[in-house]
C-alpha positions as CSV (number, residue, x, y, z in Angstrom):
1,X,0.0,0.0,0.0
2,X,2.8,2.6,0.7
3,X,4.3,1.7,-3.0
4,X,0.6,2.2,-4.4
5,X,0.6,5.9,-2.4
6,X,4.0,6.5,-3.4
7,X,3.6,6.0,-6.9
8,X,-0.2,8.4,-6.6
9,X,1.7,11.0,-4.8
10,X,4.5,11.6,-6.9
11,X,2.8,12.6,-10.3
12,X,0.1,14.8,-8.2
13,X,3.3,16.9,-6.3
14,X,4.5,17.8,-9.2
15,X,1.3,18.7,-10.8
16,X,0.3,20.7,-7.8
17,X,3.5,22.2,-7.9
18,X,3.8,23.8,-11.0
19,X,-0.2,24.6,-10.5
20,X,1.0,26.6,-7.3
21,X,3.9,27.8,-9.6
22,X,1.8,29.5,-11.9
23,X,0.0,31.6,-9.2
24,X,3.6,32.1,-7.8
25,X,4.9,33.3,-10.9
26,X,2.3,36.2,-11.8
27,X,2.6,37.3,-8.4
28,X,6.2,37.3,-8.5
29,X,6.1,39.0,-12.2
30,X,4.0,41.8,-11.4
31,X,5.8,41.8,-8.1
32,X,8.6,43.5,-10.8
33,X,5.7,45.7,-12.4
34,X,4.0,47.7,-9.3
35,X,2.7,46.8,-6.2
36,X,-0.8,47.7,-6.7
37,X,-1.3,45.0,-9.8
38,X,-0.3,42.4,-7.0
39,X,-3.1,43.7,-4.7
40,X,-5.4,44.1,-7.6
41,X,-5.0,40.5,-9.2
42,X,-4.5,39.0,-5.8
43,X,-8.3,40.6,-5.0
44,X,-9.3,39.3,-8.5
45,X,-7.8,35.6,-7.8
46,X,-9.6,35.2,-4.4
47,X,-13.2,36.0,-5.9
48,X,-11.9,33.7,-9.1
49,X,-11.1,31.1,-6.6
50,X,-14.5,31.2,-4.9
51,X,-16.4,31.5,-8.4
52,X,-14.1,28.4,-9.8
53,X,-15.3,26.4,-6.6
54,X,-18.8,26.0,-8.4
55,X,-17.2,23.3,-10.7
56,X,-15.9,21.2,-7.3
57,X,-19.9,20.4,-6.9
58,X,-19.5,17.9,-9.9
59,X,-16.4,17.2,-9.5
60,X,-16.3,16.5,-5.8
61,X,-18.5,13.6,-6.6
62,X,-16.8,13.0,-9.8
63,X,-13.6,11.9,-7.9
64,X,-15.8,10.1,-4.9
65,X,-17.6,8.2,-7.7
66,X,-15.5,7.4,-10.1
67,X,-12.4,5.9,-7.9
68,X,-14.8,3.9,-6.0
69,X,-16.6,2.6,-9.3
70,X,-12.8,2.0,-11.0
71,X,-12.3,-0.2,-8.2
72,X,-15.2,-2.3,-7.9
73,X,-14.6,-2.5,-11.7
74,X,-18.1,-1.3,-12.8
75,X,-16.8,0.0,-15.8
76,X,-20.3,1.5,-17.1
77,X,-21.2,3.3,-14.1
78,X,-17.3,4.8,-14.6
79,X,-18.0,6.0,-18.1
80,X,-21.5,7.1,-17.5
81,X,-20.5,9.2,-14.4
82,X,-18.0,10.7,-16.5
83,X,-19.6,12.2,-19.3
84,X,-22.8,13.3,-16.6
85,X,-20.3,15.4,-14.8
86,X,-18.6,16.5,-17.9
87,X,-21.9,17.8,-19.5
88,X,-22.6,19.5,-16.1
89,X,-19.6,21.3,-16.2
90,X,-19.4,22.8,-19.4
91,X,-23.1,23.8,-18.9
92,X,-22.2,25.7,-15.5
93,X,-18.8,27.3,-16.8
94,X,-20.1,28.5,-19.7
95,X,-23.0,30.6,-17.9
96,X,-19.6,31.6,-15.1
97,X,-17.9,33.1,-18.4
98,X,-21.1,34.9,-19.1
99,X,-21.3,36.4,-15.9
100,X,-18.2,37.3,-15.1
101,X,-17.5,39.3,-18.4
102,X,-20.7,41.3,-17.6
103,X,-20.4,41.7,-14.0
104,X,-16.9,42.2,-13.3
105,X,-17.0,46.1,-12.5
106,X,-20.0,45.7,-10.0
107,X,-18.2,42.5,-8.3
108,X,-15.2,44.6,-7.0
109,X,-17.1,47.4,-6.2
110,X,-19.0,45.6,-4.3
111,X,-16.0,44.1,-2.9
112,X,-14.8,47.2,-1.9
113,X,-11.7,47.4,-3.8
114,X,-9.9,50.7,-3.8
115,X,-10.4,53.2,-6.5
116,X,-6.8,53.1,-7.4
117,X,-6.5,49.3,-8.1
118,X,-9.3,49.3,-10.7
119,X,-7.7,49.9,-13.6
120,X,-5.2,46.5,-13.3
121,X,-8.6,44.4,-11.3
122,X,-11.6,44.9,-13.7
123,X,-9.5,43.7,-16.7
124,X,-8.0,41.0,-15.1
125,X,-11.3,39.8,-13.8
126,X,-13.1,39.9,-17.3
127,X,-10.5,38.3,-19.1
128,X,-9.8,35.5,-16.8
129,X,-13.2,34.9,-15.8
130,X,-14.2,34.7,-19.7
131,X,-12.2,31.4,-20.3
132,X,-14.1,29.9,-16.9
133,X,-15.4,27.2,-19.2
134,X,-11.5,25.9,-19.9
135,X,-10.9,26.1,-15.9
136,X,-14.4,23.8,-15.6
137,X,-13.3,21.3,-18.5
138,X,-10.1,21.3,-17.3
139,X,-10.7,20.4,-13.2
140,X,-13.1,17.7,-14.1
141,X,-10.7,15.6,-16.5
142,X,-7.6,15.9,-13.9
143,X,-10.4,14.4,-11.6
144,X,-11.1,11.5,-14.1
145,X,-7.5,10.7,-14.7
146,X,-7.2,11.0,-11.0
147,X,-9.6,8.3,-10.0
148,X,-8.4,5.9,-12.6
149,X,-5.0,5.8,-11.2
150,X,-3.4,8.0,-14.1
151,X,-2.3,11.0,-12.2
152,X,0.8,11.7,-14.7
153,X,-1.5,12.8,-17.5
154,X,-2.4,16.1,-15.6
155,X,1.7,16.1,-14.3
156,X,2.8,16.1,-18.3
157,X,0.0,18.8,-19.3
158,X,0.6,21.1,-16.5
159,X,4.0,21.3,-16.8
160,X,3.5,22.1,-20.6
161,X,0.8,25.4,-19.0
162,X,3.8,26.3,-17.1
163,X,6.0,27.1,-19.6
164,X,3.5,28.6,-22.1
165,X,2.4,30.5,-19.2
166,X,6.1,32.1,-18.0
167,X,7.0,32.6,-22.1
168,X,3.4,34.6,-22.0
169,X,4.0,36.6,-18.6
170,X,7.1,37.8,-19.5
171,X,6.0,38.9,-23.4
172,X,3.1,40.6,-22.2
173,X,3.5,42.0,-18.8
174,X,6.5,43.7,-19.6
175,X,6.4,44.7,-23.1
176,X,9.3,42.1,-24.7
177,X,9.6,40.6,-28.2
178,X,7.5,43.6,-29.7
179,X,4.5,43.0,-27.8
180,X,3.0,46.2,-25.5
181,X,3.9,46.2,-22.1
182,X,0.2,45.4,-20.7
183,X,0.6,44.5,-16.9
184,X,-1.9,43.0,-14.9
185,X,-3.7,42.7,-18.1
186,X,-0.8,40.9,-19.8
187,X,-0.6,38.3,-17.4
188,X,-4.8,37.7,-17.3
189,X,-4.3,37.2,-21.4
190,X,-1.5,34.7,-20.2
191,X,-3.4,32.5,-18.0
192,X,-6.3,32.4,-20.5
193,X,-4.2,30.8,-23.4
194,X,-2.6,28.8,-20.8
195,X,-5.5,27.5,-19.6
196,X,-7.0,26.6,-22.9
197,X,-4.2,24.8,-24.1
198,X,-4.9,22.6,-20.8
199,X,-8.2,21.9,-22.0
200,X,-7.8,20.8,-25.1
201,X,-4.3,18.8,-24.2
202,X,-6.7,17.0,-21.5
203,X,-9.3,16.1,-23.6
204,X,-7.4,14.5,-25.8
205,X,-5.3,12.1,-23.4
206,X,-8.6,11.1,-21.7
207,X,-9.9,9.9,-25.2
208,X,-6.5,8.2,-26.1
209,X,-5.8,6.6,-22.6
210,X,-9.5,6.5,-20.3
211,X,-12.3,6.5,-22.1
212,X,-12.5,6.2,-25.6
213,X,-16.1,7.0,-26.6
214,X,-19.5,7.7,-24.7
215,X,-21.7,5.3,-26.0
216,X,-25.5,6.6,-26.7
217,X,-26.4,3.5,-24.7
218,X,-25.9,4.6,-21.3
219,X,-27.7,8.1,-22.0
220,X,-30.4,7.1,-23.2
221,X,-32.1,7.3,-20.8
222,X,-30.3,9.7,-19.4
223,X,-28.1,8.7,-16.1
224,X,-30.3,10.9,-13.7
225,X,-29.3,8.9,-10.6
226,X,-25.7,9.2,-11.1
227,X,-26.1,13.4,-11.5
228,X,-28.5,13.0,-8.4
229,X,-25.2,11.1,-6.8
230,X,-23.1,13.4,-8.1
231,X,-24.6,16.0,-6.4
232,X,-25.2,14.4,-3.3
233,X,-21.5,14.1,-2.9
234,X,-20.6,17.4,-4.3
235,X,-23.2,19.9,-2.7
236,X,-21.6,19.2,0.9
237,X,-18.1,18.5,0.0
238,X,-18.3,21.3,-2.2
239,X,-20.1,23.9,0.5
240,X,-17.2,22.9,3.0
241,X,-14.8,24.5,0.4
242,X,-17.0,27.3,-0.5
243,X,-17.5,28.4,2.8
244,X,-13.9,28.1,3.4
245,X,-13.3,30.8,0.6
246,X,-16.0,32.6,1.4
247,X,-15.0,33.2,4.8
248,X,-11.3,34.0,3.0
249,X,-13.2,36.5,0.9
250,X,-14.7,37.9,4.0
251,X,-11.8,38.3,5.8
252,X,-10.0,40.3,2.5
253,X,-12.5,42.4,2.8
254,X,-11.6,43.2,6.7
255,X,-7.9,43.5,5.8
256,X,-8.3,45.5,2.6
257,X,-10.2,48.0,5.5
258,X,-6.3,47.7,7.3
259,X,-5.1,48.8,4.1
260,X,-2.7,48.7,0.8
261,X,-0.1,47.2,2.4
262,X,-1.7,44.8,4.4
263,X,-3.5,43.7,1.6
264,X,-0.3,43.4,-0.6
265,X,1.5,41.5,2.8
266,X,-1.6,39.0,2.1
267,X,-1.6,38.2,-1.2
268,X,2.6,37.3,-0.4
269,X,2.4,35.4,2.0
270,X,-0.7,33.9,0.8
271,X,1.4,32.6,-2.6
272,X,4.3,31.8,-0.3
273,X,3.0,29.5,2.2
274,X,1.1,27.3,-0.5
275,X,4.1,25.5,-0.9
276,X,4.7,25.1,2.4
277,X,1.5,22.9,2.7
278,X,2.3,21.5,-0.9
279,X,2.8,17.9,0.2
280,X,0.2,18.2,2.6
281,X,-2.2,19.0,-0.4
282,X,-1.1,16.0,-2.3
283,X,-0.5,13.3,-0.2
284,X,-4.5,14.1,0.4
285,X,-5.2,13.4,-2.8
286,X,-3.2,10.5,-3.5
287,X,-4.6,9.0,-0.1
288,X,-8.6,10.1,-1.2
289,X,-8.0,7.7,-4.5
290,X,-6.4,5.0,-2.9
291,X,-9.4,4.8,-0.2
292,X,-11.7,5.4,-2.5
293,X,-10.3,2.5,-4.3
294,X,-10.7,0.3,-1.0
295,X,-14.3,1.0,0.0
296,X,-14.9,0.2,-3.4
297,X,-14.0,-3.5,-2.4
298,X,-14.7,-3.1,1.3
299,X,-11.4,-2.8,2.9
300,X,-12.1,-0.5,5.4
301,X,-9.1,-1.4,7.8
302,X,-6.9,-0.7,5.2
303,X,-8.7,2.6,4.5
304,X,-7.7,3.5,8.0
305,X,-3.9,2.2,7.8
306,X,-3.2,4.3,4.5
307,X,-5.9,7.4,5.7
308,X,-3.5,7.2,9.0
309,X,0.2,7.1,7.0
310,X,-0.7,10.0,5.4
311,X,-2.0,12.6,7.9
312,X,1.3,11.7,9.5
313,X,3.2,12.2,6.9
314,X,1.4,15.4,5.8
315,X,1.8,17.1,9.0
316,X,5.9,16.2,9.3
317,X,6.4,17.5,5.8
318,X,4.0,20.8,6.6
319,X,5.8,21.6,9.6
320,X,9.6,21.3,8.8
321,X,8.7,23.7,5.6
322,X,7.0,26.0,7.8
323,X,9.4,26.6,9.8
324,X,12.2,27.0,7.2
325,X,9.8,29.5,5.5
326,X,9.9,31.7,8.7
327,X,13.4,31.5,9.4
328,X,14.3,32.7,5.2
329,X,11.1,35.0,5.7
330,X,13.6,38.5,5.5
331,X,15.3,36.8,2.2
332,X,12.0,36.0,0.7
333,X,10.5,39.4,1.8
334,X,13.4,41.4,0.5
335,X,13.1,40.0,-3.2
336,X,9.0,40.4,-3.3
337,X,8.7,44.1,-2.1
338,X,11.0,47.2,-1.3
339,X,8.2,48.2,1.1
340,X,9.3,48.4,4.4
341,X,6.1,47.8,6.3
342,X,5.2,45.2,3.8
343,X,8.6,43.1,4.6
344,X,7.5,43.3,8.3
345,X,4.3,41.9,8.1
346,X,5.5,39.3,5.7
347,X,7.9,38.1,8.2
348,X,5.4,38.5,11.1
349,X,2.8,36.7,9.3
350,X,5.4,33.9,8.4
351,X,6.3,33.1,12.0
352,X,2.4,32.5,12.7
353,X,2.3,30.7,9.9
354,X,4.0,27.6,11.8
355,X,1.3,27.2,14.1
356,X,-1.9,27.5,11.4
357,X,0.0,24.8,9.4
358,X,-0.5,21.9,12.4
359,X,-3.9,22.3,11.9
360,X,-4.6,23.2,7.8
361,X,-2.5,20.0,6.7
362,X,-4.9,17.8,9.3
363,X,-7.8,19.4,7.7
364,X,-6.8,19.1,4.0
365,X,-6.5,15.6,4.6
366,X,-9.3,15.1,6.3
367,X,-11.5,16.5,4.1
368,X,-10.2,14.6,0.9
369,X,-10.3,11.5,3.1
370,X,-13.7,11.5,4.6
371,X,-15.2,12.0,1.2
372,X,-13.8,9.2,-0.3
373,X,-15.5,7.2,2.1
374,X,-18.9,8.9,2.0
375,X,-18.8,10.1,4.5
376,X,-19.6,13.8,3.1
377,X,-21.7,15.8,5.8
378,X,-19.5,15.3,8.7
379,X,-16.7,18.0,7.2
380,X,-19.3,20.5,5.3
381,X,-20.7,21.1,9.4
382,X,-18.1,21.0,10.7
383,X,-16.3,23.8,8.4
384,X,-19.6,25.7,8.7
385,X,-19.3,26.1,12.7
386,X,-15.8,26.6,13.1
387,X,-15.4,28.7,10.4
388,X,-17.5,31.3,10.5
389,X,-17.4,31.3,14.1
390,X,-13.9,31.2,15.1
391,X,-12.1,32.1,11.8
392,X,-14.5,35.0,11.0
393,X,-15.8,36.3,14.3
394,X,-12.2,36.4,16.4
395,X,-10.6,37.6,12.6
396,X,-12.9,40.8,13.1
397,X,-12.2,40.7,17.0
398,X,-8.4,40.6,16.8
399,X,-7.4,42.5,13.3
400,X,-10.4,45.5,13.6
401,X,-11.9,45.9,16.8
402,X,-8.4,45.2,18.9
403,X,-6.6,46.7,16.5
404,X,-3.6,43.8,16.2
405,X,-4.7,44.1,11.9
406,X,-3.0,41.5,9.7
407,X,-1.2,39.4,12.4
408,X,-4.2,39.4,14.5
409,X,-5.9,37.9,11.4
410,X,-3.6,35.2,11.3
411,X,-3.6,34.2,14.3
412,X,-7.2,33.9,14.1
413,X,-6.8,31.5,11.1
414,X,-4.3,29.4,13.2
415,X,-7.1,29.1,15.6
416,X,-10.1,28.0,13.4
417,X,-7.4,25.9,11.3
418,X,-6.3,24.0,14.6
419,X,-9.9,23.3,16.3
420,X,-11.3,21.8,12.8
421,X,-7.9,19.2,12.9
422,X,-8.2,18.4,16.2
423,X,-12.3,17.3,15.5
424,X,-11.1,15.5,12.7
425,X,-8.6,13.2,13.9
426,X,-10.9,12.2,16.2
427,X,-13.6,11.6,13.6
428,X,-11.1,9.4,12.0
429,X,-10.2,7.2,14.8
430,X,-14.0,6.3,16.0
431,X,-14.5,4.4,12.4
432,X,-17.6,6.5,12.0
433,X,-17.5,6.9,8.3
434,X,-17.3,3.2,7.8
435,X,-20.4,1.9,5.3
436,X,-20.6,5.1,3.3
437,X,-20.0,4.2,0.1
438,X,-21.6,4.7,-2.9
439,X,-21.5,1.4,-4.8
């Protein structure tokens, strides 16, 4: 079982890696254009994120469904979940493409975004959010590939993005090779190609190497149980995440009351420290296929052996780059900014850093865990509570009303982050989410 999650894991790291790379590299690369694009695109990203979250109804269930059917072998069921989320998805990002282009001025009003950061948000926002539709293709193929044991697929296509997407960055955002030099709005027209390319590059290894047709047979009549599965197992796992990045959305909106530089101090750190939890990230998925592969054949003690390898693993990994990341936080600070009270806060914010990590990789891997076994409700209430409570209402209390403003945000996120993981591994351990499946 360790070879099995060894041989998951590795592909997915480096997926996730250069996906955390290419949020890393625009912020970095307009890091060298002005301060304010990273505030404004950094704004722009966290409503993108929350928007994007939509498509993780379907495919939330798409990954529950589809590892557990791979490994019962019900190949139909496999194929016919697939194209169900697939339709579902283009369907819904479609309509997000719609909206967004229309609506992206009133959205960061709304969001209270400063007058000055308009001109580098509103275009970003509009051209990004227009090519939704690749983002919602895109997710749900990974997802596929995923739960048929074929994580390398997304590794090779990602790592193509990457490159298109640095080439594009640094033609547009700065003005090379005879191009205008078109900031912010460069690196949006990036991302878009980028992200295209990724569509179509996916499509075509799930035809050659998954699925190589749809056959009219098992649409007609149309699969409505498995969409009605689907959604079972998406609306919950996918309102834990969205009221995750809601409350995120609310609390930008509380620091962006701080001010510029707390804001920009955010968006830094925020880049930084997701490859501190990198590992974390992927070892949770690599762990949600395999036990999704075992409740498939009812090996729940094994679920619990491999579910228990990786939150330990997880968390070692988590902490020890934590912990470097606060001790190089001047270096790293230094090269991002020439902002004085930025640098400070990025350092602070660093150093608290360490102690939301214990709890975030717990919670990453709980969530992706859980789900796989069906057990889907359990997380969603829990991140409901705790979040909104404790991440929200003592964010308020300790950044606004006492004053303590971006590191006495954080420290509310350490708390909320560590009370959620501490539930968890607890909900692990009783065996509660044993006979969940979906078969």
């Amino acid at each position: 079982m360790k070879k099995q999650l060894n041989r998951l894991v590795m592909p997915i790291l480096v997926e996730t890696l250069l996906t955390f790379m290419l949020g890393g590299i625009d912020t970095f690369m307009l890091s060298q254009h002005s301060d304010n694009a990273v505030a404004a695109v950094g704004m722009d990203n966290q409503i993108l994120q929350l928007v994007f979250l939509l498509f993780t109804i379907i495919n939330a269930g798409t990954s529950v469904l589809c590892s557990q059917y791979f490994g019962a072998r019900l190949h139909d069921r496999f194929v016919a979940v697939s194209g169900v989320a697939l339709l579902m998805n283009v369907a819904m990002g479609l309509a997000t493409s719609l909206a967004l282009v229309c609506y992206a001025g009133p959205v960061l009003r709304f969001m209270g975004l400063r007058p000055e950061l308009m001109s580098d948000g509103i275009p970003y926002l509009r051209i990004v959010g227009g090519f939704a539709f690749a983002q919602a293709v895109t997710t749900t193929v990974s997802a596929i590939l995923r739960s048929a044991n074929k994580p390398v697929y997304p590794m090779i296509v990602i790592a193509v993005v990457n490159v298109l997407n640095i080439i594009g960055n640094y033609t547009l955002i700065f003005g090379k090779c005879g191009m205008p030099a078109l900031g912010a709005e460069g690196a949006a027209i990036s991302t878009s190609i980028s992200r295209v390319v990724s569509m179509l590059m996916l499509i075509l290894m799930l035809q050659r190497k998954q699925i190589r047709s749809f056959p009219l047979r098992l649409f007609r009549p149309f699969p409505y149980s498995e969409m009605r599965r689907l959604l079972k197992i998406g609306l919950p796992s996918a309102g834990e995440n969205i009221s995750y990045n809601l409350q995120q959305l609310v609390l930008m909106f509380f620091i962006n009351m701080i001010g510029n530089e707390a804001l920009t101090a955010r968006i830094y750190v925020g880049n930084i420290v997701m490859f501190v939890y990198l590992y974390a990230i992927c070892i949770a998925q690599g762990n949600s296929i395999m036990v999704g592969n075992l409740t498939g054949m009812d090996k729940n003690n094994a679920s619990y052996i491999v579910g228990k390898l990786s939150w330990h693993r997880g968390a070692m990994v988590s902490m020890f780059f934590s912990v470097i990341c606060a001790l190089c936080g001047p270096y790293i600070a230094d090269i991002l900014t020439d902002n004085e009270e930025i640098a400070v806060l990025v350092c602070s914010c660093f150093w608290v850093d360490v102690l939301l990590e214990i709890g975030k990789c717990i919670n990453i891997w709980a969530t992706n865990t859980l789900r796989a076994t069906g057990d889907i409700f359990f997380p969603f209430y829990l991140g409901i509570v705790v979040q909104w409570i404790v991440g929200v209402g003592c964010g308020y209390l300790f950044g606004i009303v006492f004053g303590f403003g971006l590191i006495g945000m954080w420290f509310a996120f350490a708390l909320d982050e560590n009370i959620r993981g501490l539930v968890f591994v607890q909900r692990w351990n009783s065996m509660k989410w044993v006979g969940r499946g979906f078969k």
